[in-house]
N, C-alpha and C positions, 0 to 999 in steps of 0.2 A: 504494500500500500504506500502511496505517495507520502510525503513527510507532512503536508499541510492540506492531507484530504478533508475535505466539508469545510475547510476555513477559507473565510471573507476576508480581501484585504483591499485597504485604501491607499494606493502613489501615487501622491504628489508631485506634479513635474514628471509626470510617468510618462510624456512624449518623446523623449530626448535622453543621450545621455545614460547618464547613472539610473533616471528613473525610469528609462524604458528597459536597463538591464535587470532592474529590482524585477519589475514587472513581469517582464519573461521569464526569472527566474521564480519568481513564485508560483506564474501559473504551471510551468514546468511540475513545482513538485504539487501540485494538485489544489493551487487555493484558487479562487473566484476571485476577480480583481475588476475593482474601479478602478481605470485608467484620468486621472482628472490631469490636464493640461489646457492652461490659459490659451497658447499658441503663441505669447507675445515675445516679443525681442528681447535678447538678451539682457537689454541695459533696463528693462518695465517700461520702454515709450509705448504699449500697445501691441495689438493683433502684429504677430510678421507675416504677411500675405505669402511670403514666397516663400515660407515653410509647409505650406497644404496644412490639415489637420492631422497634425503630429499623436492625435489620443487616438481616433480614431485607425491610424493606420497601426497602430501596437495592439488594440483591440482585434482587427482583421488578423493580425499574424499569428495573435494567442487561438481565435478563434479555428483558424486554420491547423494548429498542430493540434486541436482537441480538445483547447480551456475553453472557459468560459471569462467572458469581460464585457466590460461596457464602461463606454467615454464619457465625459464629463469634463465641463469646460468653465467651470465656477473659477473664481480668483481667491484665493485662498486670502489675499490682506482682507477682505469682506467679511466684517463678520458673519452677516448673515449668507455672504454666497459659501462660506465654508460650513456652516451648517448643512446646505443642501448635499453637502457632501455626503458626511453622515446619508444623510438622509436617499441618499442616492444607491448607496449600501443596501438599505433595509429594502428598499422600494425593488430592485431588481434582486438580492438572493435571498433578504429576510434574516440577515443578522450582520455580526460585524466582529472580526477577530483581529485583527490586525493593521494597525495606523502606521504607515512610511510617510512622515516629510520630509519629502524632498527638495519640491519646490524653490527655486529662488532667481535671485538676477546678480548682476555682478557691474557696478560702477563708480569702477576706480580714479579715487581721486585724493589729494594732501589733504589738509586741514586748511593746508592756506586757501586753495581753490575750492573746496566743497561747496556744494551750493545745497540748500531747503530740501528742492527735488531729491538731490544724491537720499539724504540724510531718511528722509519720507518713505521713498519706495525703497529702500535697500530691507533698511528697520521693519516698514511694512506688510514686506514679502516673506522677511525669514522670520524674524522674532512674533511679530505682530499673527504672519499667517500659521506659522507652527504651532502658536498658542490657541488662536482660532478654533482649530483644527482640533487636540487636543481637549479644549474643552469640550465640544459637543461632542467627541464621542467619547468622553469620560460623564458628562450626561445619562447620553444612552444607555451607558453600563451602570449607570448609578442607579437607573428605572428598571434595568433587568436584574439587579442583583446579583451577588456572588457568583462568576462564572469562570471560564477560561481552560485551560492560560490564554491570556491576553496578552498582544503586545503592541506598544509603542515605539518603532525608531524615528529616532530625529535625526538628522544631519547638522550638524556642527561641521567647522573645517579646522584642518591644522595651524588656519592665522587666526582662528579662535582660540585657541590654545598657546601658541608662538604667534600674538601678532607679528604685521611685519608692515613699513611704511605702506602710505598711498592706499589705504584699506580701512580707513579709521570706521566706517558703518557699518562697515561689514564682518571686520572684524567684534566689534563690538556685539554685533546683531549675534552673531555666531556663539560668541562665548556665554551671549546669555541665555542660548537655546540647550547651551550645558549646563545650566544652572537649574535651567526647567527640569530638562530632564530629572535631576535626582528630586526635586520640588513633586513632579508626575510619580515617579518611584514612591515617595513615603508617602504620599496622598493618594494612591488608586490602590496600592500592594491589599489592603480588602476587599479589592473588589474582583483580582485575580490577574491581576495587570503587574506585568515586570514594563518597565521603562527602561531603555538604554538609547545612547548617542551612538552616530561614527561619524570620522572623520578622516575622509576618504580622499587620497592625493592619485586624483585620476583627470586624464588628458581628455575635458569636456569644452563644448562650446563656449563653456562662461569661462572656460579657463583658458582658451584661446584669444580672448575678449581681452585680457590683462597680460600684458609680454611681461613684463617681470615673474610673474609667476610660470606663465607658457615658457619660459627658458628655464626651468629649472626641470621641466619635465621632457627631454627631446625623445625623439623617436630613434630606438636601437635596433640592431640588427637581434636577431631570435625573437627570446621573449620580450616581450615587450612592458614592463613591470607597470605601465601607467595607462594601460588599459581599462574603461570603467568597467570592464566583464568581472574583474577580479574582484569586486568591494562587492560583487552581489552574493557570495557564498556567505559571507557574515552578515548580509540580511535575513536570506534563509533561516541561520542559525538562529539568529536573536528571535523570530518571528517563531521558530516550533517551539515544539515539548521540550528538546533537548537543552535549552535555555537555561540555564541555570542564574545567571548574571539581571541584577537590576539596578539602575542608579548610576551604571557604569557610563564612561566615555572608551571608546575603541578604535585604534587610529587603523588606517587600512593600507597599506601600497603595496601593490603587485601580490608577492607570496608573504609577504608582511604583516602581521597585525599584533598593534601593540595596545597595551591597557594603560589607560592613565590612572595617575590619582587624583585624588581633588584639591582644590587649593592647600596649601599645609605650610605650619611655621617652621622653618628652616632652624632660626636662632632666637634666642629671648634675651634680652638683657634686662635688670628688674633691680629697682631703688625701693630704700626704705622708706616711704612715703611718696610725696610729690619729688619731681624729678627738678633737680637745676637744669640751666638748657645746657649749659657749659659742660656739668659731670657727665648729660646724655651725651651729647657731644662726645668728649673721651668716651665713654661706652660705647660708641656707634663704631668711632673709629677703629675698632678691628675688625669688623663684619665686611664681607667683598659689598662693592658698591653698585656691583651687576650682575642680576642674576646671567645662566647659560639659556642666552634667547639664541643661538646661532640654529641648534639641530632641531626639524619641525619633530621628526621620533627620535626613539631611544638610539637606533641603530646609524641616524646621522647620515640618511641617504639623498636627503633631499635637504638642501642647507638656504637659511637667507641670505644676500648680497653681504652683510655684515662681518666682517674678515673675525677668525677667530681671537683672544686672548687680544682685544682692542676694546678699550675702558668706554663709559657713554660722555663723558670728559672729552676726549682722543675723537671722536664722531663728530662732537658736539663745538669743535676748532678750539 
């Protein structure tokens, strides 16, 4: 029997990409999938005409090797078109096991240059629609009660975790859909819902979209470790039985996947009362004054422009 026979599942940004890998890999091991893509441009300016209907053609190709699925084209920053999501679930299979957002846009820019717009649709899409999303079908489950396993993945990115210049919304958006996450873990775990992140360093359109990062990922001869086909087996995983993980963040590249931890204090330094600033001062001064933001995982495969063992001083002229 397939791994996710009789389960329903929701991707986000299932057109394209990473989401249409999820997608075919889960109808693969036997789940029912709402395919939901906007169809808009990379950057959120709107419908891309000259992409066709990106849900619908993942729908046909599931439908064609034997799944079942059905397209949907709500915008996930809505709250109420993310409901229909949900609801788009219940309406064509009659339940709902499994939530993938994926969804997002990508528009890279400084802080100096940032404009409202950047700042709106970035936040919008990732933070703003992964919460969306999330709530109502944490809703739903709240009205059926105790069921599952249930699951939850979000997408976070590696410059949520190691931001990196030129990324400030996005970044930011991203680290806070890891924050959700363990937030979704200790809040649904009743109701039979494991919640996890990844954060997937795969060669996608939005990531063609930003050359600074599209140079950190080239295309090699063999395998090809930044293909998004690879980040879909640790959907899979998270989304069955076999799951044992919730709360977690899980970085992914090529044959690669690494687990994070969550924020944590490194050093303490602690006064007998209130602190003079001077004696902090001398206490600070033997703690490094930079963390190691160079390698995005553990393994240091994929690096930012930021040359190693070079102080934020030394950067900073």
């Amino acid at each position: 029997m397939a791994l996710l026979s009789g389960k329903v599942a929701i991707v986000t940004g299932g057109g394209r990409g990473l989401g249409r890998c999820h997608a075919l890999a889960l109808a693969a091991q036997g789940a029912s999938v709402v395919v939901n893509d906007l169809g808009g441009t990379v950057t959120g300016g709107g419908p891309d005409e000259t992409q066709g209907d990106a849900a619908a053609d993942v729908v046909a190709q599931i439908i064609a090797q034997g799944g079942h699925a059905v397209a949907n084209h709500a915008s996930v920053a809505d709250w109420a078109d993310a409901g229909s999501i949900v609801d788009a679930a219940m309406a064509a299979f009659g339940r709902l096991d499994i939530v993938v957002n994926n969804a997002g846009i990508n528009r890279p820019a400084s802080l100096i240059n940032l404009t409202e717009a950047d700042y709106d649709l970035e936040t919008g899409v990732h933070l703003k629609g992964t919460t969306a999303v999330c709530h109502h079908a944490a809703k739903l489950w709240a009205s059926q009660g105790r069921g599952g396993p249930r699951a939850i993945i979000n997408t976070t990115s590696p410059v949520g975790v190691h931001p990196m210049p030129n990324g400030g919304p996005y970044c930011a958006a991203k680290a806070g859909i890891a924050a959700l996450t363990v937030v979704a873990a200790q809040e649904l775990a009743h109701l039979g819902v494991r919640a996890n992140a990844i954060a997937p360093a795969a060669r996608t359109r939005m990531v063609m979209a930003s050359p600074a990062v599209d140079e950190l990922m080239p295309k090699t001869a063999g395998f090809d470790r930044h293909l998004p086909d690879h980040v879909s087996p640790l959907v899979v995983y998270l989304a069955s039985p076999l799951n044992r993980f919730t709360g977690r963040v899980f970085g992914a590249e090529g044959p690669d996947v690494a687990l994070y931890q969550p924020w944590s204090a490194d050093w303490l330094v602690s006064a007998d009362g209130q602190w003079d600033v001077s004696a902090l001062a001398d206490a600070l001064a033997a703690l490094p004054a930079q963390a190691d933001i160079n390698a995005f995982y553990p393994g240091g495969r994929i690096r930012t422009r930021i040359p190693p063992n070079r102080s934020l001083k030394a950067l900073l002229g």
